[in-house]
Each structure stands twice: as C-alpha cells, then as structure tokens.
N, C-alpha and C positions, 0 to 999 in steps of 0.2 A: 943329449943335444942341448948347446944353450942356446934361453930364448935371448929373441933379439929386441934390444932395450928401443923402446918406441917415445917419441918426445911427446909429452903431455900435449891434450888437447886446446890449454887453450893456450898454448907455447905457438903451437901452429898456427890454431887464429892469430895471435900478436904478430908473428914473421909477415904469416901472408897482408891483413891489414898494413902492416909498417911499409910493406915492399908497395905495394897500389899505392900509397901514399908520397914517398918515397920517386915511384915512377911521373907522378903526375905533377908534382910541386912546378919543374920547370916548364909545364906548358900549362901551370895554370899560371905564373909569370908573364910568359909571353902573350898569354891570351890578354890578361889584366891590364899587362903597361903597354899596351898598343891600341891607339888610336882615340878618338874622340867622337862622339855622335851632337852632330848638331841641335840634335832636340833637348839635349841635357838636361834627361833627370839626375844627372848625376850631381849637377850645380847645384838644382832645387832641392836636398836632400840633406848639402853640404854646409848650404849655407840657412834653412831652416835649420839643422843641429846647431849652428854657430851660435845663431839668435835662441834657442833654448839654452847653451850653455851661458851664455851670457844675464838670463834672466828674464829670456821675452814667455812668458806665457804658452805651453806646450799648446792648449785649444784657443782658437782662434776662429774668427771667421774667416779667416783668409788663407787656413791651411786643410783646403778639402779633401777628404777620403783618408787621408793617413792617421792612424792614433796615436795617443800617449804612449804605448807600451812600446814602440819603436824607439822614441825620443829619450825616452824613459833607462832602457837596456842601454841603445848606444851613446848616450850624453854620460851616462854611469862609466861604461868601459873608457871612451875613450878621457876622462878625468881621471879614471882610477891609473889610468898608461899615462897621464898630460901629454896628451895627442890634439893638436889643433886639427881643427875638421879641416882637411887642405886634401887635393885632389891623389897625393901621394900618402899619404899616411888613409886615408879613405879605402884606398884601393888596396893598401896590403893587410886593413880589417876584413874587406869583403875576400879577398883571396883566402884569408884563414878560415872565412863561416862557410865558403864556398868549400875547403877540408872535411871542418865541421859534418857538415849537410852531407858529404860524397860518405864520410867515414858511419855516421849514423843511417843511410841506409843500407847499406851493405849491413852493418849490422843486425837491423830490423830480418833483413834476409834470411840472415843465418839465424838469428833467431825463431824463425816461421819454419824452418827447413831444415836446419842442423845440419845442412850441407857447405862446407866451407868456401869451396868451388861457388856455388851460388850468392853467397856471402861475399867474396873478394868479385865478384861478375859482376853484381849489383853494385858496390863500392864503383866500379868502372862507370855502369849504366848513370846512378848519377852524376858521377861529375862530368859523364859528357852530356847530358841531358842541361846540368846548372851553367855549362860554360857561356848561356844567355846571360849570366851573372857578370861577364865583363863588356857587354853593351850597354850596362847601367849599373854602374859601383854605386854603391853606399842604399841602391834601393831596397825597399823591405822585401823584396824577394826570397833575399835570403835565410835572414831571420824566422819570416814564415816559413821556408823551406827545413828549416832545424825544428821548425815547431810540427808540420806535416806527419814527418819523418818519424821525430819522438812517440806523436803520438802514437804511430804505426805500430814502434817499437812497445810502448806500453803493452799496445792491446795483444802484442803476443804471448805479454804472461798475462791475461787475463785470469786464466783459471788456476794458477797458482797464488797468486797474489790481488786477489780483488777488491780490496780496497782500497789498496795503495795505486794500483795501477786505475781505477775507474778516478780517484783525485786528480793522477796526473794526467787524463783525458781532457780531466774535466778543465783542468788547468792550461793543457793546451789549446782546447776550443776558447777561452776566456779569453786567453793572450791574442789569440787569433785575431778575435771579434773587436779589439780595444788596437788592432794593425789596420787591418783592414775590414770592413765590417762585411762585403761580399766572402772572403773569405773564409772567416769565422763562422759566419751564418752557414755554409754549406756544408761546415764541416759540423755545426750543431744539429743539422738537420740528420747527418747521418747517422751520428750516436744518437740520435731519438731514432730512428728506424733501426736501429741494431737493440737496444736497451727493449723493444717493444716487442721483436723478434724473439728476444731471451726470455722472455716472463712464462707464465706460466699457464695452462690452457685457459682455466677462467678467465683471465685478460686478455690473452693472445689473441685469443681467436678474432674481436672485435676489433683491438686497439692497434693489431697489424695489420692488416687489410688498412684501415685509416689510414696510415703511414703508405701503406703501398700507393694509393690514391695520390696521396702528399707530393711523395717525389717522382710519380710521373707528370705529376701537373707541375710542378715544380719552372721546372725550363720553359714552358708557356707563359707562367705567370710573370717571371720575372723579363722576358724578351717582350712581352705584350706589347709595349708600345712601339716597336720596331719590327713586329711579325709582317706588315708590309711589305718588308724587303726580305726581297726570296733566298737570302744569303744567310740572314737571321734567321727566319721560318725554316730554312731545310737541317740549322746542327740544330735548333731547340726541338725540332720533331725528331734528329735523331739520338738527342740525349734523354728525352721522355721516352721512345720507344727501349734504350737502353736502363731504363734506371724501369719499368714497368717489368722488363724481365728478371732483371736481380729480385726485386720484390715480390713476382709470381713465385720463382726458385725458391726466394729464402718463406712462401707460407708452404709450399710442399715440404720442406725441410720440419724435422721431431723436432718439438719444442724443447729449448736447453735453459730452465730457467738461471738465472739470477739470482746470486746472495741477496736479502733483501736489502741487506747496507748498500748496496751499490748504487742507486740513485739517490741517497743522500750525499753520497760522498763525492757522484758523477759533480750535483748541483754545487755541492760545496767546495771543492777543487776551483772550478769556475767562479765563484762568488770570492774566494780569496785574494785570486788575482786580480780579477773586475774594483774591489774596495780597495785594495792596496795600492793599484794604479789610480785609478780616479782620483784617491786620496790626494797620492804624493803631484797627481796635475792643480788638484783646487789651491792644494796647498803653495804651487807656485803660480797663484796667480789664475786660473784657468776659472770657466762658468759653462756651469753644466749645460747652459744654453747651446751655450759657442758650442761644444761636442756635441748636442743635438743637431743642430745645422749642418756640421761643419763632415759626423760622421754618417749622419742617416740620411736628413734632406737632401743633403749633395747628392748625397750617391744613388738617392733615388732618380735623379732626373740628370744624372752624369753621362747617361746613352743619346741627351739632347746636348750634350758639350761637345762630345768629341765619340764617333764610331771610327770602328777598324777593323769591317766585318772579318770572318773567314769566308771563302771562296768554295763550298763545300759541292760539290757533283750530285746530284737529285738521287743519283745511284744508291748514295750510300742510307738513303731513308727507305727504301727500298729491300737492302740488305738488313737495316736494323726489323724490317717488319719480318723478315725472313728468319732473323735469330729468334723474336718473340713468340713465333706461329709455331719454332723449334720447342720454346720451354711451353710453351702451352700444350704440345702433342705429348711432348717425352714425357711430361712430368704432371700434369693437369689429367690424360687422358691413363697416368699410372703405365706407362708403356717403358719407363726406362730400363727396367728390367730385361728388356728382350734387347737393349746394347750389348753387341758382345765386348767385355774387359779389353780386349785387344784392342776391337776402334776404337772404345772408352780411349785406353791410356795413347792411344797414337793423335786423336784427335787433341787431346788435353797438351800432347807434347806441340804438336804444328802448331796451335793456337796460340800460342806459351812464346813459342821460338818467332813465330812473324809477330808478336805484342811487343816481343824484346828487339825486332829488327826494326821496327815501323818505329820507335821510339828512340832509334840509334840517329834516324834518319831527318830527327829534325832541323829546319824549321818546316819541315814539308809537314802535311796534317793525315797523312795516312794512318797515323795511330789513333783516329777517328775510329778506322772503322771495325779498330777491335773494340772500341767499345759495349758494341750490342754483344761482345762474348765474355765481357768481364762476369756476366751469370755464370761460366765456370768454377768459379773460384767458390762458389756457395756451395757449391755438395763435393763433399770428401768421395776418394772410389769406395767401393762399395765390398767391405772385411776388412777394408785396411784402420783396423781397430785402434795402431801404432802410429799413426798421422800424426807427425808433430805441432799440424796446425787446430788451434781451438775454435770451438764452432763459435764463440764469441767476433773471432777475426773472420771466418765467412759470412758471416753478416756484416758485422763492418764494413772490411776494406774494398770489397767490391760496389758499396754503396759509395763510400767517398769517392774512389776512383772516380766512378759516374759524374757525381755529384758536383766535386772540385772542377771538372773538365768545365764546367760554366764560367769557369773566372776568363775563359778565353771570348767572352762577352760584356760588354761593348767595345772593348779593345784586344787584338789577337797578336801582340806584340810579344815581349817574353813572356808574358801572362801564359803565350799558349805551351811553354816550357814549365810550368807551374801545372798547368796541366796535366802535363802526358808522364809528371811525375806521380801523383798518383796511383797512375797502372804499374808503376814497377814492382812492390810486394803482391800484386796480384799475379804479375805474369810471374813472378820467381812459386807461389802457389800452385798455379798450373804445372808450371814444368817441372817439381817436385811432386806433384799429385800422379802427373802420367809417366815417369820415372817407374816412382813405386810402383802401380798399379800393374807395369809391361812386367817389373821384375818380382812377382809377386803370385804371377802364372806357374802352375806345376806344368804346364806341357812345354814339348819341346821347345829350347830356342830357335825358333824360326828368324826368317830374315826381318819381318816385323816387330819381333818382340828386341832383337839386337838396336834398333831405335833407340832404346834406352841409354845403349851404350855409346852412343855416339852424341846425345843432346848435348852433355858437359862441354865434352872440346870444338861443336861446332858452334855453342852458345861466345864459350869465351875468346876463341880465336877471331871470329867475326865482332866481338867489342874489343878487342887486340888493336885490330886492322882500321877501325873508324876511330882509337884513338892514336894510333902511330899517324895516320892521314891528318887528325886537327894538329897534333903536334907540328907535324909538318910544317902544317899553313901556316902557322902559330911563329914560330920561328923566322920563317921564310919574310913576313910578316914586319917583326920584329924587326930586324936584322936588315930590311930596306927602309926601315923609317930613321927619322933625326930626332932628339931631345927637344920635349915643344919649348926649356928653357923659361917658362914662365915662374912668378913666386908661389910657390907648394906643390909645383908642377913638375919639379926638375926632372924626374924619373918616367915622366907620359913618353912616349914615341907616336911620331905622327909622320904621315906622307910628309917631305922638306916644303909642298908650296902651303898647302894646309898650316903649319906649325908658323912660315914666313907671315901668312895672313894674321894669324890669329896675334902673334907677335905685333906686327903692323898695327891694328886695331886697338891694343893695349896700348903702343906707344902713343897713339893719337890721342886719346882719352888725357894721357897727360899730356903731353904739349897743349892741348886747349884748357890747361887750367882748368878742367872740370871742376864742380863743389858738389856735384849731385851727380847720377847717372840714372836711367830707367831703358830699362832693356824689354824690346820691342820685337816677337812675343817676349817670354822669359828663357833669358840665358842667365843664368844665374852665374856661372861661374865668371861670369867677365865684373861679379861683383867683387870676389874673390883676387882675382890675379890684378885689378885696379885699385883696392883698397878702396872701395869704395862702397857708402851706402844710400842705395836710392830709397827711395818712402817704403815705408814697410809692406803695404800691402801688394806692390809692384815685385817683392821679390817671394811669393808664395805661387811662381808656378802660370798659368796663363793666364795672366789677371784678364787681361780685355776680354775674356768668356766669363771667368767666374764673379769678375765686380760688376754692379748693378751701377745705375746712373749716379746714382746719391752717392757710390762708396767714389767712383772717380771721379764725382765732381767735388769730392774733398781733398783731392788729391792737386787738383788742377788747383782751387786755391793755394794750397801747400805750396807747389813750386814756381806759382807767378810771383811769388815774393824772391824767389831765386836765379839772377840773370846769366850764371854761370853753370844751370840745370843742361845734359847732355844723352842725346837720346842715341843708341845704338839697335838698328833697325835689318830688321832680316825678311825681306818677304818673301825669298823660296818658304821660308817657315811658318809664316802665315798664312800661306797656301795650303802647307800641309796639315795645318789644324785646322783649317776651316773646312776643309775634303768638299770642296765646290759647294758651301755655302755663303750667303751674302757676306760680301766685306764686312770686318769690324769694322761696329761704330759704337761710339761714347762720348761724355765729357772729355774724358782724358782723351785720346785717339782724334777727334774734332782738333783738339789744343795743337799736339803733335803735327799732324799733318797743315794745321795752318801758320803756326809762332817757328815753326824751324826749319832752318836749311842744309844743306848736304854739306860737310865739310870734308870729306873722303870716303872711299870704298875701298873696302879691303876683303877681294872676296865676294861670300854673297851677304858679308857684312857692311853696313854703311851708318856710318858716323853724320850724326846731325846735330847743332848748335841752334841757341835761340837766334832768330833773328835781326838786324836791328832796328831799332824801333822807326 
C-alpha cells in the first residue's frame, strides 16, 4: 500500500492563516473607510503624530494619558513609508495592525493548543473583537493590541525558552506602560502575580498569597473614588470577586518554580525599552516632568474628566460570588477529585464555547460574566500529562484576562473591546482543556463524551456566521455612503448629508479668511482638512477639561492679538463630555462665548467669528 503524502505542518498553518487573512482584508476595508465619529480621536492622534513629526516635543502637558512609545513606533513607520498623518494613509496603517493583531492571536492560540482549527478560530475571534479598531483609527488600541497578544504569545513558550521569552514580557509590559500607563500597569501586575506563583515553596508560600490579596483589592483601589456610583461598584466587585478566584485556584495549584534568570531578565526586557523610549523623547525635547503629569497625575484623577460607566445588572456579582464559593469548595476544601472527568471536560467545553460566544457578541458586556470562570484556565485535567499548555501561562493568562478587563474603567467605549480580548487565549485553553480531557476517557463514547466532537465545527461555524453578518453591514455600509472629498480624506465614505456638512464647514472656515482656528470641544481633524493651526494646546484633545485657568488664560492673550481668530463650536459634544455636569467655564470659554458670533451652522457644527469691536 502507498502511504499518502501529507503536507507539512506548518504548510497548513501558512494556507489556513493566509486564507483568514485573505477572507477578512475586504471587510476590514469597508469597516475602516466608512464613516466618521464626531468625538474624533481619530483627529487627536493625527494631528498630535503631525506635531511630533514635525519637531513638537512627544511629552507635553498638554497630551494626557498617551505615551512616547505610541509616538515613537508610529512617527518611525510612518517617515520610514513618508506617509503624512492624513485621515487616509492613517486608516490603512491602522487596517494593517488591525491584520497584525487578528494574525498574532490566532497564533498565540495555536500556540497554547497546537490545534489549528483553534488557531485560525481565534485569528477570526479577534478581528472581530478589533473591528472597534475602525470607530477610532490611528488610536493606540491597536498597537497595545499587537503588544497584549505578543506578550500572550511569548508566554506560551515559557518553558522552552525562558529567558528570551521572560525579556520579551518584560518588553511588552514596558512598551505598555510608556502607551498607556492603566494599561501597562495591569498587565505588570499580572506578571508579578504569575512570576510569584512560579517560585519556589520557600517564597511561594508567603509572597503568593500577597499577590492574591493585591489583585482582588486591585479593582477597589483603583475605582475608589467613583465606588459611589452603583455602575462602578457593582463590575469592580465583580472583577475582584473574579481575580480572588484565579488567585485561590492558582495557591491550590503545585508549585512550578522559575529559572532563577528570569526575573532578571522579566525586569531587564522592561528596563530596555522604558530607557530607550524615554531616551529618544528627552532627546526630542521632552521633560521628565511633562511625563510625570502628563502620564500618571492625569490619569490618576481622569475618572473626574470624563466617565462612561458600564451598565452592569447586580446579577452578575452575585454570580461572581457563586464562582468564588465554587473554587473555594472544589479546591480549598480538596473536593475536586470527586468531579467526574466527564463534567470536568463538559463543563471546561460549555464555559469555553459561551466565553467564545459572549465575546463574538460585542459591544454588549455579557462576556462580563465569564469572567468569575476565567479560574478555569489555571488547572490543567487531571493525567493529562501532554497538555500543550505550560503551567507558566495558567497563571498568567487568566490573571491578565481579569486584570486587563479594568481598562473598561472610567470609559467603556472600545476600551471595553480591549477587554474581552484578553479572555480569548483563555477560552481557546478551556476548550482545548475539555476536548482533551472527554477524549482521553477509556470508556465508551457516550453521547456526552461525543461533545468533544462537535466543539470544533460549532465554535468555528458560529464565528463564520458573525463574521459573514459584519461583512454584510460593512458593505452594505459602504456601498450607501459618498466620498467625504475632503484634503487626506479622499478615501472616507460617509452618509451624503454628514460628508455635505462637514464639506460645508471647511468651506466656511475659508471664505472667512481664517488666520487661526480653535475647535470647541476638540475636533482635531477640521485642523487638518483646513490647513490650519490653532494654539497648540487647544489641539491635544479636550482642552476646556484638561487646561487649568493659567494654561487658558495664556491662550486668550495669545489670540486677542489675532482679529482674524475663528472658533468652530459643537455643543451636542459638549454635552457629551460633560455627561450632565456643570457647563464649561474658563478664560478661554468666558472669551469665546462673549468676543464671537455665529457666522453659520453646518450641522451640529457652528462656525463663529470675532466680533466687531
């Protein structure tokens, strides 16, 4: 008999990867070049990259919460491409990291799983998870999203490669923390709780527990000043009751210790990039000040700028106390044993299959309430000696998961897509944990144990189906909008009276001979499509919140010498940043609302001129 010639394995990988890639390019097009969001970070982002390209100083007081290493990466690529930061060349970088990001999880996947099916599923799950990616091009979402991911991937060869991979941890939490510093921090928090886990009993035993304490107190400490509000209060109690159980799970869990290089090398990974960035920002100009203010003070007191609770149902802390009272019985009171293998791996697969369907399904927050079972992911079944997954990454990644789900605090905007990616190599863990586990059984195949045989195709045909449906929309989308026609813009598509407006609006700006413009909140991109620059600190973003009386009343002198200064005013938007708190008031804001008057509306935009004396 001849055998039959089989194509290498990672032939396979490469077709399936190329083909998901392949599948998706055109509706992640249509997702990108359709439409416009009137709160435009996408301006703020565009034209902060401008002014670093140009020379302005990456730290500033006036560019809160974002870091160097954003500025840094994308000021780098797009000079090494000579791409002007313009709303078109923007959006088909963020469409490529949006690849990026979908292609390295999937990989992280199959890496944890050596299941390829899980690997190309994943590949799917995130790009429709990132497709929040074209609500706000050019934001660091993305970038952090390639760094998440990486690191994920790293820690799946933890135990073959531990030095190398404990650097590029360490390297990704550093990058993290110099983007966004909420970010960074959660994800440093978690590699301290996994590195502490790993050690060895004389340490462990003390230094873990510490940690356990850490990250359920964790979400209290940081929502403290908004626990008030029962919207806040009910996800920080249910992400402390979730992050209390992974850390009970992972002290039941045998100690695996650690090479002892590997917290040198965690800290030095980290320390490389942190010096290399900061470096190359002092060196353009930058003061370690400015990034203290600008990365920490800010964002300590940023949930008094601007909130966006989530909407969470009382239920679900309820349910998280229901999972915890779980690892405390099973595994505190030594009862897991008496699980039979069967509900073991059936349980592992349902939990696995609704993480991965509550996660398809955003922007809804039902993948909340897998949170309290991300403790799955910390114990392997039980003889399954051949587990692809290293006990390095069951401590880890079900800590991040947890962990990460905080950035959708103080604002739950794509942040809370940033989130729920996270749980994607946890649930792809599970549903390869109870796979193996059902087929791993010597007794008969029962109707139960065939479960296993069905997870694959019901996993991937159900993320089939939610991405044939975006595509749809995406298209559909597309295909009813007009070219918004503006300079860098040519490629946008928008609704025809939206694109007419925003047209309109630019044209005003010139017929009134502008020499200045300040846009009211910040729209940044009408700096862009006008050629026009207003005072520097008016285009970092929602100045009349984050400038103090002294920073606008420098501002106000600045353009009283300017009679040809022109203000473009939006108050649906001011509305929405202020979420029914007092009207803005300032120097600047006083000036505006008393030296100008209305010269057109265009929209729920409205053009205003000084004037006359």
């Amino acid at each position: 008999m001849i055998a039959r010639a089989q194509a290498p394995a990672w032939l396979k990988t490469a077709i399936g990867f190329a083909a998901v890639t392949i599948a998706t390019v055109p509706v992640a097009y249509w997702s990108m070049f359709t439409g416009f969001r009137a709160f435009d970070d996408e301006g703020i982002f565009l034209v902060t990259l401008r002014d670093f390209l140009t020379g302005h100083p990456v730290l500033t007081p006036y560019v809160p919460l974002y870091g160097p290493f954003y500025y840094e990466v994308m000021g780098g690529l797009f000079k090494m491409l000579g791409l002007q930061p313009t709303h078109d060349n923007g959006r088909w970088v963020t469409l490529v990291v949006w690849l990026i990001a979908s292609a390295v999880g999937g990989l992280a996947a199959l890496s944890l799983t050596r299941k390829l099916w899980l690997g190309v599923g994943a590949q799917l799950l995130t790009f429709i998870v990132l497709i929040a990616l074209a609500n706000e091009p050019m934001s660091t979402y993305g970038l952090s999203s390639v760094l998440l991911l990486g690191l994920t991937a790293a820690a799946a060869f933890r135990s073959t490669r531990p030095r190398l991979t404990a650097a590029l941890i360490g390297a990704c939490v550093g990058a993290l923390c110099l983007i966004k510093v909420n970010v960074g921090g959660l994800a440093a928090v978690a590699v301290a709780f996994a590195w502490a886990a790993s050690l060895g009993d004389r340490y462990r035993r003390w230094l873990l527990p510490l940690m356990v304490v850490m990250i359920a107190a964790l979400p209290l400490v940081l929502t403290g000043g908004q626990l008030n509000r029962g919207s806040v209060r009910e996800f920080a109690i249910l992400v402390a009751l979730s992050a209390a159980a992974v850390g009970i799970s992972a002290l039941t869990a045998p100690a695996k210790p650690a090479p002892p290089p590997a917290a040198r090398w965690l800290v030095g990974g980290a320390a490389v990039v942190a010096l290399g960035t900061v470096g190359v920002a002092l060196a353009g100009g930058s003061h370690l000040e400015d990034g203290w203010k600008a990365l920490f003070l800010f964002a300590i007191r940023f949930s008094g700028v601007f909130t966006w609770p989530l909407n969470i149902n009382p239920f679900a802390d309820v349910w998280a106390a229901l999972a915890l009272t779980a690892v405390l019985v099973v595994f505190v009171r030594r009862s897991g044993a008496a699980v039979p293998p069967v509900t073991a791996g059936l349980a592992r697969i349902g939990v696995g299959f609704f993480t991965w369907v509550s996660i398809l399904v955003l922007p809804s927050s039902i993948f909340l309430l897998a949170l309290p079972l991300a403790w799955l992911a910390t114990q392997a079944p039980k003889g399954d000696v051949e587990n692809p997954v290293n006990p390095y990454c069951r401590l880890l990644l079900p800590a991040l998961a947890v962990l990460e789900s905080l950035q959708a605090y103080p604002v739950a905007g794509t942040q809370l897509s940033l989130a729920a990616l996270g749980l994607m190599p946890v649930t792809a863990i599970m549903l390869n944990d109870g796979i193996r586990q059902l087929r791993m059984l010597y007794a008969p195949r029962t109707r139960r144990v065939k479960v296993a045989a069905w997870a694959a195709p019901a996993t991937l045909v159900t993320t089939i189906a939610v991405l044939e449906l975006l595509g749809s929309l995406a298209l559909s989308g597309f295909s009813g909008a007009t070219p918004l026609g503006l300079p860098g813009a040519e490629s946008v598509r928008l609704p025809a009276q939206q694109a007419a407006q925003l047209r309109a609006a630019v044209g005003a700006v010139d017929r009134n001979d502008c020499s200045s413009l300040i846009t009211f909140p910040g729209m940044n991109s009408f700096y862009l499509w006008t050629n026009q620059d207003g005072p520097t600190q008016t285009r970092y973003g929602q100045w009349y919140l984050t400038l103090d009386r002294g920073q606008q009343q420098s501002i106000v002198q600045h353009v009283e010498t300017q009679p040809r200064v022109c203000v473009i005013k939006n108050q649906k938007l001011i509305d929405f940043w202020t979420d029914g708190r007092p009207a803005p008031s300032g120097p600047l804001v006083d000036f505006i609302d008393n030296n100008f008057v209305e010269a057109g509306i265009y929209g729920d935009n409205e053009l205003l001129v000084r004037a006359s004396p």
